[in-house]
TORVEX-717698 format. One record per atom (N, C-alpha, C): residue in one letter; x, y, z. Coordinates in steps of 0.1 Angstrom, whole numbers, plus 5000, padded with zeros to 4 digits. Example, Ala and Ser with C-alpha at 12.3 -4.5 7.8 and 13.67 -1.06 7.14 Angstrom:
BEGIN
A513249435078/A512349555078/A513249675078/S512849785071/S513749895071/S512950005079/
# end
This chain:
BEGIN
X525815827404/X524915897413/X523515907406/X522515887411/X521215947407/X520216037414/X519716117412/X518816187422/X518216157424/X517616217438/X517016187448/X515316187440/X514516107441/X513416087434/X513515987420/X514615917421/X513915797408/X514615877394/X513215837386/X513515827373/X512015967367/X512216057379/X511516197380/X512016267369/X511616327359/X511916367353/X513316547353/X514516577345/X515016677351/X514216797349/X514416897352/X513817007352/X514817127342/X514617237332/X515517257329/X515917407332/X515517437342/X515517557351/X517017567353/X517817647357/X519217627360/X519117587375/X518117687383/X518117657400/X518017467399/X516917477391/X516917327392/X517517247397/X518417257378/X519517177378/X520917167388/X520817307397/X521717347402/X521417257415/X520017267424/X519217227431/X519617037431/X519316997417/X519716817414/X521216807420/X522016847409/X523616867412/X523716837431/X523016967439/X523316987451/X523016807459/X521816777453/X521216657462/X522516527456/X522716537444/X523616487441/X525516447450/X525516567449/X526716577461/X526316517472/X525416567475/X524916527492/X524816347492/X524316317482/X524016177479/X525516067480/X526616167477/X527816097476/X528016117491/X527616207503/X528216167518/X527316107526/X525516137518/X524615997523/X524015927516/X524915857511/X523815797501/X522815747506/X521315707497/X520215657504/X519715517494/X518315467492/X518115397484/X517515457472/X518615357461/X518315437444/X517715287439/X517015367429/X516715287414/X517915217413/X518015117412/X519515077406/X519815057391/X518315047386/X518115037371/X519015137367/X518415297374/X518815407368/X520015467365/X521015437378/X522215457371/X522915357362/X522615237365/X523215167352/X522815207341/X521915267338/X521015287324/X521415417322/X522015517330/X522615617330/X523615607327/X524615527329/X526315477330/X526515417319/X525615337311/X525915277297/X525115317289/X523915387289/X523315417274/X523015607276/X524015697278/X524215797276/X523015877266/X523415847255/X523115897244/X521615897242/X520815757247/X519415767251/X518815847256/X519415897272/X518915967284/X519016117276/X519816117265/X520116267263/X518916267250/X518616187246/X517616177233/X516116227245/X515716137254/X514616147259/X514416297270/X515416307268/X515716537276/X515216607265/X515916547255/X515616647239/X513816667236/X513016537238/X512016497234/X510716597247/X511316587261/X510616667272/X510816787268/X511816817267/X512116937275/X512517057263/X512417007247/X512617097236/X514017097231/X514217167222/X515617167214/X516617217218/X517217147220/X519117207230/X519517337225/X520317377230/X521217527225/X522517467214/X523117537212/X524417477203/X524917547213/X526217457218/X527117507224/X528717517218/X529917527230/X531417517221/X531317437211/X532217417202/X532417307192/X531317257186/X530217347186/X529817277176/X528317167183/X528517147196/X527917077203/X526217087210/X525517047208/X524317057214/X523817017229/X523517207235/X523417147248/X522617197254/X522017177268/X520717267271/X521317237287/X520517267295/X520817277308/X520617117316/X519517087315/X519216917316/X520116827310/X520416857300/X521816797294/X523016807302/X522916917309/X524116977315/X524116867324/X523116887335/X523016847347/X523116707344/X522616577338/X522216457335/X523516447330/X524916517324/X525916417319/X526816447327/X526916557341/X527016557351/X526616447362/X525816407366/X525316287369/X525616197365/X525716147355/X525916047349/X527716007352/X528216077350/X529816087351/X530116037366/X529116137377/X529316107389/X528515977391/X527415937383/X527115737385/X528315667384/X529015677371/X529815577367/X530915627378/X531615737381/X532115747395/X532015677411/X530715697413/X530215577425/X530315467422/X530015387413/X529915257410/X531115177414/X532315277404/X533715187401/X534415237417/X533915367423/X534515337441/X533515247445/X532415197445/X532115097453/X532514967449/X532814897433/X533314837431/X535014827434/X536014917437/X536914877444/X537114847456/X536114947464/X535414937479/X535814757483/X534514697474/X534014527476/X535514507473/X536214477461/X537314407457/X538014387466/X538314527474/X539414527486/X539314497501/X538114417494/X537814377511/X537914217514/X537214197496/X537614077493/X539313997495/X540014087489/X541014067489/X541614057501/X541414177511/X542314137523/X541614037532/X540514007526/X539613897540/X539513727532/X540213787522/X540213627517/X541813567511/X542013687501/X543713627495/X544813667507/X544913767516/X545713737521/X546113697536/X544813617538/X545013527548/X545313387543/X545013367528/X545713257525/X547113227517/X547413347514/X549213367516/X549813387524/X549113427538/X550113427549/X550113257557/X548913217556/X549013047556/X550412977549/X550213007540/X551212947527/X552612997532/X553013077536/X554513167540/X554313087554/X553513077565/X553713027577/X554112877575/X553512827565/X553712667563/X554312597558/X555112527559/X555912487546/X555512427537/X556312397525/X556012407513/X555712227517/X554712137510/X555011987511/X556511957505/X557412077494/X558111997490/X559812017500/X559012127509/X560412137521/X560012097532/X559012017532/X558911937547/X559911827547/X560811817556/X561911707563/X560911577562/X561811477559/X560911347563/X561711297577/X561111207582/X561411187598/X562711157600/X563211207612/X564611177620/X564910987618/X565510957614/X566310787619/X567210807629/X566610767641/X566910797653/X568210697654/X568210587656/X568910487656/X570510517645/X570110507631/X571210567623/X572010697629/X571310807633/X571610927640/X572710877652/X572710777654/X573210757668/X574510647665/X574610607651/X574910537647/X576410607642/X575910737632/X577410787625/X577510907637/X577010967646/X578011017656/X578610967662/X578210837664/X579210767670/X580210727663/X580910717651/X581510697642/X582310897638/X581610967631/X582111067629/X582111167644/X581211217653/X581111317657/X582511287673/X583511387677/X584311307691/X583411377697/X583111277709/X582811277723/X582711417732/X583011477730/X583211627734/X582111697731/X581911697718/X580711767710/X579611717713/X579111567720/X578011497718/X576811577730/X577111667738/X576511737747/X575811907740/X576911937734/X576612027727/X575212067714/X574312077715/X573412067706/X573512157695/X574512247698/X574412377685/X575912357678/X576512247679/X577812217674/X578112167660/X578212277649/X577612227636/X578012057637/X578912027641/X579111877639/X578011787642/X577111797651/X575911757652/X574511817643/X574611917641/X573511947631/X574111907618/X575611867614/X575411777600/X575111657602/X575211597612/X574411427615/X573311437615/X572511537623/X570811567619/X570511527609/X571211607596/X570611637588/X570711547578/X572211457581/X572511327573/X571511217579/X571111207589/X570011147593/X568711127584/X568011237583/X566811237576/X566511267561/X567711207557/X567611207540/X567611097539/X567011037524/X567010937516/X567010907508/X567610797504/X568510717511/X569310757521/X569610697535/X570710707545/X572310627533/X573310697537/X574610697528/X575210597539/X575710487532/X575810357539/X577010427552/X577010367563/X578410377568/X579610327569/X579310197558/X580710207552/X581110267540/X580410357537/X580310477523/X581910557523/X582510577517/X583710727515/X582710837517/X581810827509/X580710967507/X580710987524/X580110867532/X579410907544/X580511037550/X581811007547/X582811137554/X582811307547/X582411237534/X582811377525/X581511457531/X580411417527/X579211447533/X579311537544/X579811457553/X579911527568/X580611647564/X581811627564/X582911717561/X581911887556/X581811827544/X581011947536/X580112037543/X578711927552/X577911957560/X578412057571/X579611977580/X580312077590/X580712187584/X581112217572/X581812317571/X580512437564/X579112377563/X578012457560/X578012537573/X577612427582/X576912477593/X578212587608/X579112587600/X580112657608/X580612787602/X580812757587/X580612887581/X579512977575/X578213007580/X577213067581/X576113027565/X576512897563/X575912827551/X574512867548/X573712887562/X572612917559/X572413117556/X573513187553/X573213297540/X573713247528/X574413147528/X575113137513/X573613097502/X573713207486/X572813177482/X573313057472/X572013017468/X571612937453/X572712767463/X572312747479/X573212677484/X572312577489/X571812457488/X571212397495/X571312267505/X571712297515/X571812137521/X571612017519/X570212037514/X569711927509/X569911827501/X570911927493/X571411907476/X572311797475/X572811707470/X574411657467/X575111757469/X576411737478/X577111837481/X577911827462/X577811737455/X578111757443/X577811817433/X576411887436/X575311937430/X575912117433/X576212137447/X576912297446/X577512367438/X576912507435/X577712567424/X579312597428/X579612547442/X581012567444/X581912477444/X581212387442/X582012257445/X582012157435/X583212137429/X583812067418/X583711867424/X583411807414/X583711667415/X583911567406/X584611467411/X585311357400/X584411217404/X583911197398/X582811067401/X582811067419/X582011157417/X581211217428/X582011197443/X583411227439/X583811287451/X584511437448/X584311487460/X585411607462/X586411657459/X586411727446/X588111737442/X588211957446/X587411997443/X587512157442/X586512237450/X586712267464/X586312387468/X586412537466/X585812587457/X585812787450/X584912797456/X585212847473/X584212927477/X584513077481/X586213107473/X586613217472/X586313297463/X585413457472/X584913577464/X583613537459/X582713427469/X581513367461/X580313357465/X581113337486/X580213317491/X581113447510/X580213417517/X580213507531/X580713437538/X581713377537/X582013277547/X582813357562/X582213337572/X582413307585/X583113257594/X583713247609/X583713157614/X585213127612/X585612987615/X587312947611/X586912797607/X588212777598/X588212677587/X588212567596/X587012437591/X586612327601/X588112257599/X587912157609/X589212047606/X588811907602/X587411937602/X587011817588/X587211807576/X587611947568/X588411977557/X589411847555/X590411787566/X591211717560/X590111547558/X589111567559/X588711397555/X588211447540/X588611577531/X588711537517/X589711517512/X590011397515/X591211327506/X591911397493/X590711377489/X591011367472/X591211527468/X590911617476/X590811747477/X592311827465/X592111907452/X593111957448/X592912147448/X592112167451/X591712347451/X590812327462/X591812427468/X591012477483/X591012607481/X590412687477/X590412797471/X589212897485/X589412977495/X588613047505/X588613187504/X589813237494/X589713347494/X588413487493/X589313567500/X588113687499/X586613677508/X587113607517/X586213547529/X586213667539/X585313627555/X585913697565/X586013557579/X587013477573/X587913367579/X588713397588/X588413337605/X589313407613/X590213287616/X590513327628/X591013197636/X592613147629/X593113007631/X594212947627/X594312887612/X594612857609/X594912707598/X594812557605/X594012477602/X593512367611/X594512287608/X595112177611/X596912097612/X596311957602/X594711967601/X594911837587/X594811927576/X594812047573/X594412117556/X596012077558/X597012037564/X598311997558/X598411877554/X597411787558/X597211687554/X596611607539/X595811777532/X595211677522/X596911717512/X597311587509/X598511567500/X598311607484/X597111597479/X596711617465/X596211777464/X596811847475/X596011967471/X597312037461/X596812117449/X597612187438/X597612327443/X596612397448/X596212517450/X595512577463/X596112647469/X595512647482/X595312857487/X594612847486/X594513037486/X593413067500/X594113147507/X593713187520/X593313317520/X593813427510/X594513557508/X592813587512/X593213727515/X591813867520/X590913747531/X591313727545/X590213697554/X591313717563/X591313717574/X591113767589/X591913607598/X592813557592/X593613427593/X594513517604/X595113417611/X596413467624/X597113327623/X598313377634/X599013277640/X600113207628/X601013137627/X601813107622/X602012987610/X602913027605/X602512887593/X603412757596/X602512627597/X603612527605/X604012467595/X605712387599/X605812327588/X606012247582/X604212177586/X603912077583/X603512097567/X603512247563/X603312247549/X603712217545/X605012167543/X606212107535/X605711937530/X604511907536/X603711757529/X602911827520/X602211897516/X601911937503/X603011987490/X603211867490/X604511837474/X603811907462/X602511867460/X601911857451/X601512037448/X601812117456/X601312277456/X601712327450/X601012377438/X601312477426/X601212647427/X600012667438/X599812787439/X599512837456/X600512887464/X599812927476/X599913087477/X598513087484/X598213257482/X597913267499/X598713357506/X598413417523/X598413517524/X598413607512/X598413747513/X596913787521/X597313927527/X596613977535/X595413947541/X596113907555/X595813827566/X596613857577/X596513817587/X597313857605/X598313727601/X599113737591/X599713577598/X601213617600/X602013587611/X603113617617/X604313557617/X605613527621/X606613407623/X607213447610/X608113327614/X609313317600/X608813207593/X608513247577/X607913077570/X608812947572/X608312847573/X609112737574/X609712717562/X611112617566/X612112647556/X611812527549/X610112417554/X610112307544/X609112367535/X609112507532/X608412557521/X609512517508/X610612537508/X611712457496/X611512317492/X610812217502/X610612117497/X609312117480/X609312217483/X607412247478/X608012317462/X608612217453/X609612257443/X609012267426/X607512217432/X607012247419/X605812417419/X606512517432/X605612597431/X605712717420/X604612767414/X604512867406/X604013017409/X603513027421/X602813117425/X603113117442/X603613197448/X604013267465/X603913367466/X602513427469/X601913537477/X601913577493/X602413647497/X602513647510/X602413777515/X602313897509/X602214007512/X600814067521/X601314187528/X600414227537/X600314107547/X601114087550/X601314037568/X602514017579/X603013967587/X603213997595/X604813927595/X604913827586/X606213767583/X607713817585/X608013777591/X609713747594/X610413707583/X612313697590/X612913617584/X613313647565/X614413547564/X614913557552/X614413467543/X613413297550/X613813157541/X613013187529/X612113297525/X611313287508/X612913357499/X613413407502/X614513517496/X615413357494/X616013247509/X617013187507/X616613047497/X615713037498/X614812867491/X614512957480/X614213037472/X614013097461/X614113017445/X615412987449/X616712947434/X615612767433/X614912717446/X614612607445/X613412567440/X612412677436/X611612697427/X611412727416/X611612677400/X612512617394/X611412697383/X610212687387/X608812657380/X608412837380/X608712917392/X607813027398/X607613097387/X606213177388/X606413277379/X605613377389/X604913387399/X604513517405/X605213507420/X605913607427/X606613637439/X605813747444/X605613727453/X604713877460/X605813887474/X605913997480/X606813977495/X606014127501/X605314157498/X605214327496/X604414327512/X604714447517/X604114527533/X604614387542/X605914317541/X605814247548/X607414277557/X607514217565/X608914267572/X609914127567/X609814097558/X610413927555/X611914087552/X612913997552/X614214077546/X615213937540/X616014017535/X617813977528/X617813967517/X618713917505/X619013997497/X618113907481/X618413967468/X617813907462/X618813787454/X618713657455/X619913587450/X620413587435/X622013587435/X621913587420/X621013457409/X621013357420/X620213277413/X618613247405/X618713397409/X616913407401/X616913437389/X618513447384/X618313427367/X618413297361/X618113207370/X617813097367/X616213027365/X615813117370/X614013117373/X613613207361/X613613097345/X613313187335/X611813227335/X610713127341/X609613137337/X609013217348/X609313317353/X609013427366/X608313547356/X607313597356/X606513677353/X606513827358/X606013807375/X606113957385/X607213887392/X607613967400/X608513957408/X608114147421/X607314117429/X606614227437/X607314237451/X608214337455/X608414357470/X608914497472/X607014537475/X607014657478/X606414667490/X607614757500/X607314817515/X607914697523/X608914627514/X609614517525/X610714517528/X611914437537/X613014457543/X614214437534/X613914397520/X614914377515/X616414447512/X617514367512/X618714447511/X619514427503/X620714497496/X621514417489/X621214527477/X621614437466/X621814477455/X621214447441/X620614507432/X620114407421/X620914357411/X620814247413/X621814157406/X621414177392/X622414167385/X622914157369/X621814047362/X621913927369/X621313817365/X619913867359/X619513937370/X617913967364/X617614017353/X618014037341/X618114047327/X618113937321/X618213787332/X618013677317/X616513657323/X615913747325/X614013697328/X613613707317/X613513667307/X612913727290/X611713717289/X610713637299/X609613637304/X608813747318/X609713847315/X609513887330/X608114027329/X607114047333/X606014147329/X606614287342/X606614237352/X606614347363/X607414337369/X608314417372/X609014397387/X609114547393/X609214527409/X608214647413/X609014607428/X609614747429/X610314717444/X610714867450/X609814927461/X610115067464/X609715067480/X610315117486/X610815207498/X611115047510/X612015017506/X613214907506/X614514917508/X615514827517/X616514887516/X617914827504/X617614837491/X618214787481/X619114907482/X620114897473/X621215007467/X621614957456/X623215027454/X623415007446/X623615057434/X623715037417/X623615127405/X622314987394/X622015057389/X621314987380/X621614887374/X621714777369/X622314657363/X621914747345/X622914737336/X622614767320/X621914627319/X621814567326/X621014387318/X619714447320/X618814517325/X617414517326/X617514577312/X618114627305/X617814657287/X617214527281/X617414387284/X617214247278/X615514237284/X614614267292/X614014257301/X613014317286/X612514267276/X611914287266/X610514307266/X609714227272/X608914157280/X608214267290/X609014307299/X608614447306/X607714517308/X606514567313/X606014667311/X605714747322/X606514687335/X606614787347/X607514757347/X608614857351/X609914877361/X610014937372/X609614977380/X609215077392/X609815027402/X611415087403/X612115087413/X612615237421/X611815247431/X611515397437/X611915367451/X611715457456/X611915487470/X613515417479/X614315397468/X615715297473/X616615387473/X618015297472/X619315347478/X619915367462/X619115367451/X619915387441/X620915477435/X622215417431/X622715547426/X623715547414/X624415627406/X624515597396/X623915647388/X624215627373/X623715697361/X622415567357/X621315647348/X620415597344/X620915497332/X621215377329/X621115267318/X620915337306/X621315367297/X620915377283/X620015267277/X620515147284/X620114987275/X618414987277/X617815087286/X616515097293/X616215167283/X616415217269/X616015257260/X615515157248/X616015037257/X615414887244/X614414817251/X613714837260/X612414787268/X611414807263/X611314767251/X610214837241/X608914787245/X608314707255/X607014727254/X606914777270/X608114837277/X607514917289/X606315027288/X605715047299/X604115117296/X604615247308/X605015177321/X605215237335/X606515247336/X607515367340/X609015387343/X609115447358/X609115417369/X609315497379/X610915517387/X611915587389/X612915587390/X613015687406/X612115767411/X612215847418/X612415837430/X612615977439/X613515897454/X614615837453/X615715857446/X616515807446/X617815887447/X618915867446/X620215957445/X621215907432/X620315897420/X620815857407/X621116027401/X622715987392/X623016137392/X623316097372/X624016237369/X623916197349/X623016277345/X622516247333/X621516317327/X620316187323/X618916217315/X618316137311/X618516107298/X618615997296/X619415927280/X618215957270/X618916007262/X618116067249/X617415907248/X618015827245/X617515677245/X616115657244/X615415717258/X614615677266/X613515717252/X613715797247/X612715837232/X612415757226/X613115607228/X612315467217/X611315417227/X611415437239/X609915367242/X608915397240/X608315357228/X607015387222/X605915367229/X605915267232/X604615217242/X604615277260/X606015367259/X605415417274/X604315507277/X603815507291/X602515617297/X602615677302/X603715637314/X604615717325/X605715717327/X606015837330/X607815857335/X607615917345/X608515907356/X608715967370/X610215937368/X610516047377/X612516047375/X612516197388/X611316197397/X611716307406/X613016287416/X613116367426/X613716337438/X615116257438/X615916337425/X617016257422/X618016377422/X619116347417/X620716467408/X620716477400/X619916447388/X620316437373/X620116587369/X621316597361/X621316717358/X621316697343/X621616827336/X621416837316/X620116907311/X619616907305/X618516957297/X617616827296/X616416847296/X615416747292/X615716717278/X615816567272/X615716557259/X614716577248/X614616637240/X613816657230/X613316507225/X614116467225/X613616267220/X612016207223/X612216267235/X610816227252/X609816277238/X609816397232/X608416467222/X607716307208/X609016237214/X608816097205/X607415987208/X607216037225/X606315947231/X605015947230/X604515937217/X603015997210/X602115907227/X602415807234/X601415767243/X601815807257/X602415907260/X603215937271/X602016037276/X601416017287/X600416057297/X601016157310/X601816107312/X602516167326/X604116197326/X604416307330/X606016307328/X606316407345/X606616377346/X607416377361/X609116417361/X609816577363/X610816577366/X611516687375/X610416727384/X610816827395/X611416737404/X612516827413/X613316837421/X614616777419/X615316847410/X616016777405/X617016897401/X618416837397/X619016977390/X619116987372/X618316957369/X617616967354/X617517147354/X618217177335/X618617317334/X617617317323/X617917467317/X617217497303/X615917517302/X614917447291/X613617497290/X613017337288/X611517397286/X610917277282/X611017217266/X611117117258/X611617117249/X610117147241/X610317217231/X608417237223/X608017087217/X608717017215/X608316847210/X607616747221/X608016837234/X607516767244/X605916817250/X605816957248/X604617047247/X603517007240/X603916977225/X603216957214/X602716857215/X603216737226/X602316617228/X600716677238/X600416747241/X599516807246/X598616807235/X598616857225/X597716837214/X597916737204/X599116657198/X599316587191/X599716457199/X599416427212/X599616307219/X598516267229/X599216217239/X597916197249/X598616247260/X599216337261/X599916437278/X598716427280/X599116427294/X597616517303/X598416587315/X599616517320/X600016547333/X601916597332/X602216727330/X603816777331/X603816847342/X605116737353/X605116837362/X606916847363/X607316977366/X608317047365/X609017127375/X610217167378/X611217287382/X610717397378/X610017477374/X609817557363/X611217697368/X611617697379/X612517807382/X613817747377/X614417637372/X614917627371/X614917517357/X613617477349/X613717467334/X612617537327/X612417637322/X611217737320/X610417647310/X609417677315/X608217597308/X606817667309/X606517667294/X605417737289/X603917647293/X604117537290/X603317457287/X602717327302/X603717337313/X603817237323/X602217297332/X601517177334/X600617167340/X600317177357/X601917187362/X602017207374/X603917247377/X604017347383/X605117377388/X605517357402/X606517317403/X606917257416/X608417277422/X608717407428/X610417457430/X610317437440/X611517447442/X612317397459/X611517497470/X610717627465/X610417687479/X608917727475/X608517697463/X607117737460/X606317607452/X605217617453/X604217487450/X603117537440/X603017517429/X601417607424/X601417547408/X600417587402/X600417597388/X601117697378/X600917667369/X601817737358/X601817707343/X602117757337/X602017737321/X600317757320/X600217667309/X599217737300/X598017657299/X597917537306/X596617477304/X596517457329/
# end
């Protein structure tokens, strides 16, 4: 800002200066025409303007700190402050006018236009007309929004054109349809353009097709093309964790080389044909949860090198995964769980050494647990509750070394608890509850060092809790209301509260007194109790 009158000398009156100040303000809502010399020379050489006040107008005052000041000083470094003020708003003023009347009309040019390096080069009309006629059926040729025609498009106007008597020319397609059907255009870091060998999802062996992981990777859409079967060479069809509707297309039974085939978490229906029984070569099939319904076909037994049958969470019938069982030689993961499949478990699965889980929870199963199941020496989990099994516990799960879930709940069990379930030494999880198992709890159970949890509710066992249990320096949870358990709580079992890792005792307490249990739970009252 400068005042009104130039390079007029200040006055060092206070009205004056008070008077300058005023025109000053006023100058910021009209400005008029200034010296322009003056405020620059005002805005950078301060120290002068204050020298040539000193020389008019006499010797300053001393002010705070020390400072020398007079009234004209006042007013002039007041001014001055408000120069350098106007200047840098009129200089942002210009900037931003510049900017929106020049830079961003030519970024929005740039965003409206494409890039030279994503302009398409021209259609080959003739070629175009050449491999639909060859790849696209007749049906589709009307259709203009039928991915099968927008992957000829687009195989069209690349170059090199991929000969038509190429293998590529089919994989190509294949790939292409299955972009433009399953919503390719959100898939990121995905480019059409690309060698379909170039995709981060897609695996190849001198530049064909061997591995589709587009499971848990990408958004896929829509239902699986049935150009899928012109990848021959195809060994991992991997789609999981999709939102995949519709059927299973009748050539994915076709590709013969496939090892691994996983459907699991997408929105699949309708039945499994069984035509799967031509995939020899299947090491891993995963259909867990999905709408899929029927009884499995029984040429799933043909399929004798499998290691992995997931099927849980759907809609399945029938007995044939329970009766073809023994004929999988190789298995090591069984899943059957929330499924209505039933019958019983064969003794012959102690023949299936290399079996790992073995899962069927919330399914129809009946029968009995066979003895056998103790020669699994490889066995990590087995897990089977609100099921119709019975029965008494086999002493062979003692051999079951390996272990670290047992969780057989919600069944027909009955009988005394195994002692030999006291040599399971790297069990972690013990669930026994819901059952009609009667006896006491085997001092035993005090050598499993590595357990976390015990559950043993909703049973008959009657006796005293064992003192042994205070053995389980890693025992987290202990579980033994409703039950006819007498006496107290044992103090070794207490003491893991501070000398272990307890966190969770829940109890009878009217019926075994306990100081220390973190929840009491009697036949007619529900609440807390003890001491933490």
């Amino acid at each position: 800002l400068w005042r009104r009158g130039g390079n007029k000398p200040f006055s060092r009156s206070t009205s004056a200066a008070n008077s300058d100040l005023e025109e000053a303000v006023v100058t910021v809502i009209a400005p008029r025409t200034y010296n322009v010399e003056g405020p620059r020379e005002a805005c950078h050489n301060p120290e002068q303007e204050f020298n040539n006040a000193v020389l008019e107008n006499g010797a300053p005052t001393v002010g705070r700190n020390g400072e020398t000041q007079d009234s004209s000083s006042i007013t002039r470094s007041i001014q001055q402050r408000l120069s350098c003020f106007q200047w840098a708003i009129i200089f942002l003023f210009v900037f931003s006018v510049i900017v929106v009347a020049v830079v961003v009309p030519v970024v929005k040019n740039q965003n409206d236009s494409p890039s030279p390096q994503t302009q398409l080069p021209p259609l080959d009309t003739a070629y175009l007309q050449e491999i639909r006629a060859l790849l696209v059926p007749p049906e589709l040729w009307t259709d203009s929004n039928a991915p099968q025609l927008r992957a000829t498009e687009l195989m069209a106007i690349q170059q090199p054109p991929i000969s038509v008597n190429s293998s590529r020319l089919y994989q190509r397609y294949a790939i292409l349809t299955m972009y433009f059907t399953n919503g390719g255009e959100r898939w990121h870091d995905v480019d059409p353009m690309m060698h379909e060998c170039d995709w981060f999802v897609v695996e190849c062996t001198s530049q064909k097709v061997v591995e589709l992981n587009m499971g848990n990777r990408l958004d896929m859409t829509g239902s699986l093309v049935s150009e899928l079967g012109l990848l021959s060479l195809l060994r991992i069809a991997d789609f999981g964790r999709n939102r995949l509707e519709g059927t299973i297309p009748s050539t994915l039974y076709e590709l013969t080389n496939l090892v691994t085939l996983r459907l699991s978490s997408n929105r699949l229906s309708s039945t499994i044909s069984s035509s799967i029984g031509n995939l020899t070569k299947l090491r891993s099939l995963r259909l867990n949860d999905n709408f899929f319904d029927g009884t499995l076909p029984s040429s799933l037994g043909l399929l004798t090198g499998l290691t992995r049958i997931a099927v849980e969470s759907n809609f399945f019938t029938g007995n044939t995964l329970l009766e073809y069982m023994p004929k999988w030689t190789n298995l090591e993961y069984f899943d059957v769980s929330d499924t209505d499949i039933s019958g019983t478990i064969p003794t012959e699965v102690g023949l299936l050494t290399s079996l790992i889980e073995i899962e069927a929870i919330g399914s129809r199963l009946t029968g009995t647990l066979p003895s056998e199941l103790g020669l699994l020496d490889k066995l990590h989990s087995f897990a089977t509750y609100d099921s119709g099994l019975s029965g008494t516990l086999p002493s062979t799960l003692g051999n079951l070394k390996s272990a670290e879930y047992l969780l057989l709940s919600e069944l027909f069990l009955t009988g005394t608890i195994p002692t030999e379930i006291g040599k399971m030494d790297m069990l972690v999880s013990l669930s026994l509850s819901l059952n009609t198992l009667n006896g006491t709890i085997p001092a035993e159970l005090g050598r499993l060092t590595n357990v976390k949890e015990l559950y043993f509710i909703y049973n008959h066992l009657t006796g005293t809790v064992p003192s042994q249990l205070g053995n389980l320096s890693k025992l987290e949870r202990l579980s033994l209301f409703r039950m006819q358990l007498s006496g107290s709580m044992p103090s070794e079992i207490c003491a893991l509260f501070d000398n272990g890792a307890l966190m969770q005792l829940e109890n009878s307490c009217e019926m075994v007194a306990c100081d220390c249990c973190t929840r009491c739970i009697n036949p007619t009252t529900v609440g807390t109790g003890g001491n933490n």
